[in-house]
N, C-alpha and C positions, 0 to 999 in steps of 0.2 A: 760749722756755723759760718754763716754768711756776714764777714765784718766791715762789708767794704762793697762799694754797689760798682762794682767791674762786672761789665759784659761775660767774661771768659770764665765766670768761675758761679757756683750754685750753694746752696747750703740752705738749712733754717736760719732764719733773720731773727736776731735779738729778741723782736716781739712776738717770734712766735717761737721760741725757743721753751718757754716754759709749759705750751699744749703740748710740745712732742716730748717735752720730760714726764710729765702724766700719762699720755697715752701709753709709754713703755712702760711705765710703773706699772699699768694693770696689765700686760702680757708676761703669763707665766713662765714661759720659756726665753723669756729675752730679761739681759740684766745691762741698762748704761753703766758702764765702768766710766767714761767721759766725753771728753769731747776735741775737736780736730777742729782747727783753721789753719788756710793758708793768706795770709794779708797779702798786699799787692807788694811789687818786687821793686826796694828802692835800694841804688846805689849803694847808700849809707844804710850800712843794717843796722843801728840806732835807732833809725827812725820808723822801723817796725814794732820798737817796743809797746808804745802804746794799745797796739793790737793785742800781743801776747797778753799784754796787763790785763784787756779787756776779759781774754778769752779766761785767762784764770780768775779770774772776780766772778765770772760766769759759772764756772766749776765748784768752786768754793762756795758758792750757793745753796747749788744742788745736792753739796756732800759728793761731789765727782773725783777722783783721787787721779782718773789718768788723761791727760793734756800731750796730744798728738800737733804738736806747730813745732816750726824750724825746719828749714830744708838746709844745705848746704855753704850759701851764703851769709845765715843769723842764726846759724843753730845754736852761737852761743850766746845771743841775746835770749832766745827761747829757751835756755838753760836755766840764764838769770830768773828768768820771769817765770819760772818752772814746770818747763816742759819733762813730761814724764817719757815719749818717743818724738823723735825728730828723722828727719828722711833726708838723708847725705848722700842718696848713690851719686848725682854729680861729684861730688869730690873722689868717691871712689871708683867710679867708672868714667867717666870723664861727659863733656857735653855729647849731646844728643845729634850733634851739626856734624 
C-alpha cells in the first residue's frame, strides 16, 4: 500500500485499496492474507509510526492477520504497531554502499 506520495516507491493508494480487496476476493486461487508498506525513511524511527498505524487500521478492516512493514532501522516500531513480517537484511548483512 502506497502511504506516502514519494516518487521512488508504488503500491495501491488508500482509495483504491478496497477495489483490489474485492477483486481478490473473487479469484479462486488467490487468498490476501495482508498487506505490506514501506513509509518514507526518517531519521527518528518514531516518526514512522503513524504510517504502521495506518497500515494496520487498513488490515484490521479487511480481517488481514498479516502486516509486512519494518525494515531495519523501525522494525521495532513496526513491531509495536504489529507487524506480523519486517525485512532486516541491512542489519544483517550490512548496507548495500
Amino acid at each position: 500500500v502506497k502511504l506516502h506520495e514519494e516518487e521512488n516507491k508504488s503500491g495501491v493508494s488508500e482509495e483504491h485499496l478496497p477495489d483490489l480487496v474485492q477483486c481478490i476476493s473473487q479469484l479462486e486461487r488467490l487468498e490476501l492474507k495482508g498487506l505490506m508498506a514501506i513509509p518514507p525513511f526518517f531519521e527518528n524511527p518514531e516518526t514512522t509510526r503513524p504510517f504502521f498505524r495506518k497500515l494496520r487500521i487498513m488490515a484490521e478492516k479487511f480481517g488481514l492477520p498479516e502486516l509486512s512493514m519494518g525494515m531495519s532501522h523501525d522494525f521495532e516500531v513496526a513491531i509495536e504497531e504489529g507487524a506480523t513480517l519486517i525485512r532486516v537484511g541491512t542489519a544483517i548483512f550490512g548496507s548495500r554502499e
